[in-house]
N, C-alpha and C positions, 0 to 999 in steps of 0.2 A: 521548437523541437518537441515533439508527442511526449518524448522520455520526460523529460524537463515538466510539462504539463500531468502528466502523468503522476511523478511524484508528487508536487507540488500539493496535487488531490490527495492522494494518501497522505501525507503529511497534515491538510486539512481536519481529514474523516480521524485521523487518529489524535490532534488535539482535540477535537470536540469531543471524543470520548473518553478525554482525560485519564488516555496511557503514554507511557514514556516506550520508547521505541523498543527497549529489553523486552515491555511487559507484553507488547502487543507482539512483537515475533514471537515469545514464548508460547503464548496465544495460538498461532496460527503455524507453528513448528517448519520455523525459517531462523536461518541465524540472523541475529542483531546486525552484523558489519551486510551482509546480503539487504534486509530491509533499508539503514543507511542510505548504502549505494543507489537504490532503488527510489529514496524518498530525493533525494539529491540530482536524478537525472543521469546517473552517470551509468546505469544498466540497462540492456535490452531485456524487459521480463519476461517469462515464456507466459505463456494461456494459463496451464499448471496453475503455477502462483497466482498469476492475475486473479483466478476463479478461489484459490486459499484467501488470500487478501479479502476480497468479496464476502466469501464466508466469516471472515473473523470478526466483520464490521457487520453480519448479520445484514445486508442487502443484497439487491440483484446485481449483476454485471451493468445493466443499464444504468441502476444508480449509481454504480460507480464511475461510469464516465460521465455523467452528466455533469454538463457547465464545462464539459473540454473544449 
């Protein structure tokens, strides 16, 4: 399932940059329980966010699906 992959990536990009989920929604001004659901597979994300997410983690759209 894409969502599930999806997450998982995020979930990835945001241990490596050694934030905890609070720090990096805050970051990217998304609530904490929204990112959660998001890293866990359990939400459809819009483009919106997807391209927020992208930005917070300072890469492209493409680096950010790379290895899906």
């Amino acid at each position: 399932m894409i969502t599930k992959r999806f997450g998982e990536r995020i979930r990835e990009l945001r241990k490596q940059s050694s934030m905890s989920q609070e720090k990096f929604a805050l970051h990217i001004s998304m609530d904490r329980t929204y990112l959660a659901s998001v890293e866990s597979g359990k939400r459809n994300i819009s483009l919106e966010n997807i391209c927020k997410i992208a930005n917070g983690f300072g890469i492209t759209l493409e680096e950010l699906f790379q290895g899906m």
